[in-house]
C-alpha positions, 0 to 999 in steps of 0.5 A, a space after each residue: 500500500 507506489 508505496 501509497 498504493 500498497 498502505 492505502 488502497 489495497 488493504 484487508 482486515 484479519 485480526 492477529 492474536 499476539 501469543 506469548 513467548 520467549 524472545 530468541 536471540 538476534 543472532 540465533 539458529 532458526 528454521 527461517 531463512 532470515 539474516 540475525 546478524 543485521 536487520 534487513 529491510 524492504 524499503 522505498 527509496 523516496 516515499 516520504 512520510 514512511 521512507 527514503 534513502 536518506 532515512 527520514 521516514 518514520 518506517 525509518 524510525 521504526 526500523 532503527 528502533 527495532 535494530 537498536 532493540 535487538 542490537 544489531 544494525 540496519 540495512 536496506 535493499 531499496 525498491 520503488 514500492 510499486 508493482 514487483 516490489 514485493 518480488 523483487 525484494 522480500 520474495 528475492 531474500 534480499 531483505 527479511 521485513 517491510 516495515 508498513 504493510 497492510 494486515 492480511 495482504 495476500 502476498 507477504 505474512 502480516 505481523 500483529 499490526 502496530 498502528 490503525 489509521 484511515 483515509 482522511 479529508 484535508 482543507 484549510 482550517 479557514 474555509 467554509 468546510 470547518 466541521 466536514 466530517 463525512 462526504 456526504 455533507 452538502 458543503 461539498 457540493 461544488 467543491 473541487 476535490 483532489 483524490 487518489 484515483 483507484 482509492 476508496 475515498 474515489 469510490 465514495 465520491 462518486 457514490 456521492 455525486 462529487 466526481 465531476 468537480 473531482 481532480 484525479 491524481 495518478 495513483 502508480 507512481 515512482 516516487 522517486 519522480 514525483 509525489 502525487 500526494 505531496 502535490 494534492 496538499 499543496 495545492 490544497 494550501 494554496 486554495 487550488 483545491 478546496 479539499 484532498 483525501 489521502 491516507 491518514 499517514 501521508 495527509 496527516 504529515 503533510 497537513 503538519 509540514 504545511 505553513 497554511 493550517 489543515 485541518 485533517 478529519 479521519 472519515 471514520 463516519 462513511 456508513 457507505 462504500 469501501 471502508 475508510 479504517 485498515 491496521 498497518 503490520 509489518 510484512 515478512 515471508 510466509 512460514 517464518 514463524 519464530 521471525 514472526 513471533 519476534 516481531 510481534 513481542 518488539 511491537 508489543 513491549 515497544 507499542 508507546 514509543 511507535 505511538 510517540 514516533 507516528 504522532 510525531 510525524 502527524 499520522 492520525 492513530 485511532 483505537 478499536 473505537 475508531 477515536 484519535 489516540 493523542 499523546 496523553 494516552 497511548 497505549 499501556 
């Protein structure tokens, strides 16, 4: 889920149990085929807020996180996260672990998921749009909307009645030339469009980077169409169990310190009850 493709669109629930067990050393034998002398990791090279080759991304973040945990470092084999990505690096043994994916994705095995977030709505805090929480809103009417075409915000607008004043931006990109997403929001800031809907992770960076104040609304209010909430894991190789069971135990006892990381990159964490999880009471 380009990188937006593959976290945004096309994502799939599965509840995963986390079951205990005994963490085994980074550099233990296993029955996986995963390297324990380093963490190899799956990455885009230019998909910021989730990553880059300058490792600035909060996917970076986390993967240093996790390196420092098991006291090994950090490598990356780097793939424009688009089609063949997965095939190209997980599927090639070049590296053991995508550290964003959506949770119960036919091509990779899911991790427990570490964050939950949804699709959002952004437009400037001074707009008359302030208190849109669904797209069904008659304020909309007329409103030229920027979407990811082929996402499910698209689907819904046009249930909606919107498409017609809707910009479409280029879903498969590589991102190393061009960031639809970042595009939407500026042209958002700068009133070239009254409203954008990204995923939460991408508009809610962007909408804090932004020098014109945006107001991002998760749309966990959409009674109709596709949903608009999905978990994010991390995805490994099929049949890595005990890669799988390290994983889960590094999210578990690192839940607060993911949930400080993504804050701080704006992504809009939301509970089981779909309510924004703020930095006052993450989980314990």
């Amino acid at each position: 889920m380009n990188a937006t493709a593959v976290k945004a669109s096309a994502l799939f629930l599965a509840l995963v149990v986390n079951v205990p067990f005994a963490l085994t050393p980074a550099n233990s034998q296993t029955a996986d085929l995963v390297v324990r002398s380093v963490l190899r990791v799956c990455a885009d090279p230019a998909n910021i807020p989730f990553s880059n080759k300058k490792r600035q991304g909060f996917e970076n973040k986390l993967a240093q996180l996790f390196g420092q945990k098991l006291g090994i470092p950090v490598i990356y084999s780097w793939f424009p996260q688009m089609t063949g990505f997965i095939r190209n690096t997980l599927r090639a043994r070049k590296c053991d672990v995508v550290i964003g994916y959506s949770q119960g994705h036919e091509l990779v095995q899911n991790t427990n998921h570490y964050y939950r977030s949804s699709y959002v709505l952004i437009y400037r805090k001074n707009s008359d749009l302030a208190g849109v929480e669904t797209l069904s809103d008659e304020r909309l009417k007329n409103k030229k909307i920027g979407v990811i075409a082929g996402t499910p915000p698209a689907s819904v607008l046009a249930t909606n009645g919107l498409m017609g004043n809707a910009k479409p931006f280029q879903l498969m990109v590589d991102t190393r030339f061009f960031s639809p997403s970042e595009q939407m929001a500026n042209e958002v800031a700068s009133g070239e469009l009254d409203a954008g809907l990204l995923w939460g992770p991408i508009g809610g960076y962007f909408a804090k980077k932004s020098k014109v104040p945006l107001a991002v609304v998760p749309l966990v209010k959409e009674k109709n169409g596709p949903r608009m909430v999905y978990r994010i894991t991390m995805g490994i190789r099929r049949d890595e169990r005990d890669w799988k069971r390290q994983l889960n135990r590094l999210i578990s006892d690192n839940q607060d310190e993911i949930n400080a990381l993504l804050l701080d990159y704006g992504v809009p964490l939301l509970d089981e009850q779909d309510k924004l999880i703020a930095a006052s009471r993450q989980s314990k």
